[in-house]
Steps between C-alpha positions, in 0.01 A plus 500: 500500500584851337258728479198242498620277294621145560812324374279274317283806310890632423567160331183486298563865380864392458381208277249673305746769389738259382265355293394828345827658449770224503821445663695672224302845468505523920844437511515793247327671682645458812817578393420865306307590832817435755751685215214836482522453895913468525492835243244679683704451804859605360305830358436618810857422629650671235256810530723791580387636853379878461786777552503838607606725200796610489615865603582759249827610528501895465721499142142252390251771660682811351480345130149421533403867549343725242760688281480868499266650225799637291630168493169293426441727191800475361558099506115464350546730205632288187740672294483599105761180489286202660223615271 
């Protein structure tokens, strides 16, 4: 008895959808359902656990910061020759 319902209600209901769906299209069935299962499964294996970032090393943080204003002017200007 599973839940309240007896081996012979399981049968019946057993029966019933065979006759509805046939063999074939439950064995189809059947089948995509355990393969969406077995992928579901190795996705969350192969999920890459979170990290920490990584660390800036000091050569990363130093050429990250603003240029000086004498600098930043002259790099944004375009010349007479790119025009």
């Amino acid at each position: 008895m599973i839940g309240g319902i007896s081996v012979t209600q399981l049968l019946i209901l057993l029966v019933i959808v065979m006759l509805v769906f046939g063999t074939k299209r439950l064995r189809n069935i059947g089948s995509d359902l355990g393969s969406a299962v077995k992928g579901f499964r190795k996705g969350i294996e192969d999920e890459p656990e979170e990290k920490e970032p990584e660390k800036l090393t000091t050569e990363e943080t130093t050429s990250t910061e603003p240029q000086k204003k004498g600098e930043n002017d002259r790099v944004s200007r375009p010349t007479d020759a790119d025009v």
